[in-house]
N, C-alpha and C positions, 0 to 999 in steps of 0.2 A: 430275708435270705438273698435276695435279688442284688441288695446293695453291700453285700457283705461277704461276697463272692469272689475268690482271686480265680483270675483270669488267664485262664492256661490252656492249652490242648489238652482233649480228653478223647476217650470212644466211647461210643455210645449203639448201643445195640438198639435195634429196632426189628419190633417183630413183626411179622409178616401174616395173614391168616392161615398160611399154610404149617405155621409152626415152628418154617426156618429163619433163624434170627440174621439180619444184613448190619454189620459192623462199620460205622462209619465214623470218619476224625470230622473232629469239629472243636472249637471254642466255646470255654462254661456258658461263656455269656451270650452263645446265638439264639437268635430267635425260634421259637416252632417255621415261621414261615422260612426262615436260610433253613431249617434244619431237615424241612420238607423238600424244598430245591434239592439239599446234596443229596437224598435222599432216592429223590426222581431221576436225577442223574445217573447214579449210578446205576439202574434196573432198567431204565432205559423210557422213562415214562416220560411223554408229550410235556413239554413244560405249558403249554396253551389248556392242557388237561388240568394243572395244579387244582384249581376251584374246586375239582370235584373229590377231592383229596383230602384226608384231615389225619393230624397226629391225634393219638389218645390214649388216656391213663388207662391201664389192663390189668387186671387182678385177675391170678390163675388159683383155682380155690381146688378144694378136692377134686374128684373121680373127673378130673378132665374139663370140669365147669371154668366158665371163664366170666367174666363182669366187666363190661366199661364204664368204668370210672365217673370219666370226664375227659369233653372235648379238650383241647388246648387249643388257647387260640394263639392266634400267629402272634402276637407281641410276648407271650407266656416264651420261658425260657425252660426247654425241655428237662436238661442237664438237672437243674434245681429243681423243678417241678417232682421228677421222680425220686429225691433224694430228701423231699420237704416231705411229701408224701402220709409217713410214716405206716405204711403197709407194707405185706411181707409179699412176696411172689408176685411183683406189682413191676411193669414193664411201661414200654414208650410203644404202642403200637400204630401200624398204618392200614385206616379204612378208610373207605368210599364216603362220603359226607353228601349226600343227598337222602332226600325222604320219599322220592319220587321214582319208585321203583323203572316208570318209562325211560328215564334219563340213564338208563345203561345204554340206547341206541345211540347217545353222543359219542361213547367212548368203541366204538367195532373198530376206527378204522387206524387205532391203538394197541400192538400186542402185548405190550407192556401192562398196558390197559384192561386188557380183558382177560390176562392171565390174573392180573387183583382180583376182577369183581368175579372173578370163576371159583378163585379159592377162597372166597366170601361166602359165598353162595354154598359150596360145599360147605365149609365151615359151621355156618348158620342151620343146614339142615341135620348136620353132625350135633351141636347144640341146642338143636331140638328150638329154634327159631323161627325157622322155616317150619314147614307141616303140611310136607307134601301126601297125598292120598298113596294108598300101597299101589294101585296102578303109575300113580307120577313117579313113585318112588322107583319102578322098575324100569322105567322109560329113562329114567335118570340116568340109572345106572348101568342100562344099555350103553348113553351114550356117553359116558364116562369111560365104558369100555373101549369106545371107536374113538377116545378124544378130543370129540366132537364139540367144542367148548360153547361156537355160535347155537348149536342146536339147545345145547343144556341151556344157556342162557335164554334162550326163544321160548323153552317149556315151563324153565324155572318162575316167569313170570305168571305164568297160571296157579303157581302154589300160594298156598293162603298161608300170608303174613312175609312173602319173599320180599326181601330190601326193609323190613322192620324191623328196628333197635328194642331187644326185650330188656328190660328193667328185673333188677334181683327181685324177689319176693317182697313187698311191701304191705300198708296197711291202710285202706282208704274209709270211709264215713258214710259210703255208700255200698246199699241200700240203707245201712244201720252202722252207726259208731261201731269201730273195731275190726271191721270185717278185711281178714288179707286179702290180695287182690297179686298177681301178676299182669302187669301192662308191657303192652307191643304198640311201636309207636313208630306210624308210616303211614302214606300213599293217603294224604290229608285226613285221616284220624285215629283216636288212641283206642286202642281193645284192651278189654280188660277182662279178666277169668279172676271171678269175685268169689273166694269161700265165704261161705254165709255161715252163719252161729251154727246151726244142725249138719255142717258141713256139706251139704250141698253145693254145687258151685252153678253160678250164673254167668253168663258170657253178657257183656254189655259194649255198647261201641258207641263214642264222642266223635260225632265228624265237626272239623276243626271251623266249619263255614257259620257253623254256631255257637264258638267259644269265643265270646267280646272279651277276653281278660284274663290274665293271669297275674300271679304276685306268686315269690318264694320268699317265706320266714325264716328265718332263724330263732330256735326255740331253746336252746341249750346245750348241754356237751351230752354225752350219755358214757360209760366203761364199756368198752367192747373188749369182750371175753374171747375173741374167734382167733384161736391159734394158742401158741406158749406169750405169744406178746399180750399184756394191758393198753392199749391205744383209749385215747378221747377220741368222738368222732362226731362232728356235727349232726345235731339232732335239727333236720329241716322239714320244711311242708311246702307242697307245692297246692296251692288252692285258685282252679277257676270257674268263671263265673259261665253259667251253660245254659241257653234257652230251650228250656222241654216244656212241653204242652201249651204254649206260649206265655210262658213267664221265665225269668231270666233265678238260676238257683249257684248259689256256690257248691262246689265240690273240693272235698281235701285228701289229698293225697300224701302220707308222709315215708319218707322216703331221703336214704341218704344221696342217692342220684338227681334231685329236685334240678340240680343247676344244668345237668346233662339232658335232662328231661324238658327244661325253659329252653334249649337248645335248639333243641328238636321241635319243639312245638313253633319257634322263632323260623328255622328251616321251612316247615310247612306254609308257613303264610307268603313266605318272600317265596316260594318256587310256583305258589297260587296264585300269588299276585301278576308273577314273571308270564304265566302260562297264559292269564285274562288280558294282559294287555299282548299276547301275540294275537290270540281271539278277536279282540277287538281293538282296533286301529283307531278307534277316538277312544280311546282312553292310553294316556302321556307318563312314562312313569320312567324315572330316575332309577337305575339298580346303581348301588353301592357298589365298590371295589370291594373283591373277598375277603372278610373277617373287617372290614370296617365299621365303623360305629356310626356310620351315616345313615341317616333316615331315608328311606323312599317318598316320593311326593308323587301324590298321583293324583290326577283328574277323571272322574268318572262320570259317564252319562247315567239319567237315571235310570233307564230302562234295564241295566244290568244290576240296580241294589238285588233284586231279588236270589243273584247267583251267588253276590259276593255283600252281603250287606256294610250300609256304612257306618263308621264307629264314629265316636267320638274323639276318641283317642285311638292312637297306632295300639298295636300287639305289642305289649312288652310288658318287663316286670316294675309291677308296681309297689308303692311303701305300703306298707303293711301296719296297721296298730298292734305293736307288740309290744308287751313288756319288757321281755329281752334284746328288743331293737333288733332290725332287720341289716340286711350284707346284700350286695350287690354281685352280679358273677364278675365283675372285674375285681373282687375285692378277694377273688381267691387266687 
């Protein structure tokens, strides 16, 4: 599609967490990263803030529920992207792109800024994302009454699972083959709420300081029935390798969001890494320009393996032995 694309002024709606969609002119062929600029410009958002920023594929499903997709990165052209798609009620949306629930204290001295991650925040506890306690809950919405945005955001971060990207209903291998699972994915690890065969559900948490590895497959198409429309939809798996009880075990996650979810998990490590080399001043590390493909290079003393243990390999997605052959996230 990319290359087969006539080149014209378009508009392009981009929605907002609050619901209200912001209309902007642009060319089919700009990138996520121009299309974030015009974007920030016109709402009035810090261009030095960009980083913390991210376009994303939005599916708005029944009773109000919503799904993210997929990140876009900045070389992905938005225009096409949501028109390649082939989903119904499926938008270009703008959120916050960090995993690191503390890094809303970059953005206070931004109102542009803090009007996003307010209407996130709301949104997300609206979504049932968030899961603030009925005393938070009231305190919240005290201060939702008086406006009060600095303060919601100061409380919001005591809520369990606030600034965490929840994943559609999935189906993971743990404890046992089959078992659905919904995962929440933030603040360096992934939670998960596991229905078990007798329907029971187990709460389980993967903190990220123990996952050496990941790989996403590609297993085949499947028919997705969801709507009046017939769609193909990539049948993927996210599977990483996890050290519990001191031996190192795969876990498989299968899930159409795998690529969103390698994302996230990618985020986690680079704002860890970012966070240990403020920590500590002998240890040297390169951060990549936003959405580049450049590796970090770091030097670490040993006295800090034990915080941050060291790999053999970086964090990222690996080939996979598959019969159906594997895809890369640049390959979507």
């Amino acid at each position: 599609d990319t290359f087969s694309i006539t080149i014209k002024t378009a508009a392009l709606d981009i929605f907002l967490p609050d619901g209200r969609n912001i209309q902007i002119e642009i060319l089919t062929s700009d990138t996520a990263e121009r299309v974030l600029e015009v974007v920030s410009h016109k709402i009035g958002l810090c261009q030095e803030l960009l980083g913390y920023f991210g376009l994303f594929l939005i599916r708005f499903r029944k009773e109000g529920k919503l799904s993210v997709m997929k990140k876009l990165a900045d070389f992905e052209l938005p225009y096409v992207s949501l028109r390649s798609a082939g989903m119904e009620n499926c938008k270009v949306g703008l959120r916050k792109w960090y995993m690191d629930p503390s890094l809303d204290s970059m953005l206070m001295d931004c109102t542009a800024a803090v009007d996003l991650i307010h209407m996130q925040a709301l949104q997300d506890i609206e979504q049932e994302w968030a899961k603030p306690t009925q005393a938070q809950r009231q305190k919240l919405e005290a201060l939702q009454k008086e406006d009060n945005q600095t303060k919601f955001l100061e409380l919001s971060q005591e809520v369990r699972h606030y600034g965490y990207l929840q994943l559609d209903p999935c189906t993971c291998d743990y404890p046992e083959p089959g078992c659905g699972a919904v995962l929440s994915v933030g603040n360096d690890e992934i939670s998960c709420c596991i229905t078990l065969p007798d329907n029971q559900t187990q709460e389980t948490i993967f903190q990220m300081s123990r996952v050496k590895c990941w790989k996403v497959t590609f297993l085949g198409t499947l028919l997705d029935m969801d709507g009046p429309q017939r769609t193909l939809n990539q049948n993927l798996e996210l599977r990483f390798q996890y050290s519990e009880d001191s031996r190192w075990q795969w876990f498989v996650i299968y899930t159409k969001q795998a690529f969103l979810l390698s994302s996230c998990l990618k985020k986690m490590i680079s704002e860890k890494t970012v966070k240990l080399a403020a920590e500590n001043p002998e240890m040297q590390i390169e951060v990549p320009e936003q959405g580049k493909s450049k590796k970090c290079h770091i030097q670490q003393s040993q006295k800090d393996s034990s915080r941050f243990p060291p790999r053999k390999s970086k964090i990222e997605i690996a080939k996979a032995d598959c019969v159906f052959g594997t895809i890369k996230e640049e390959d979507l």
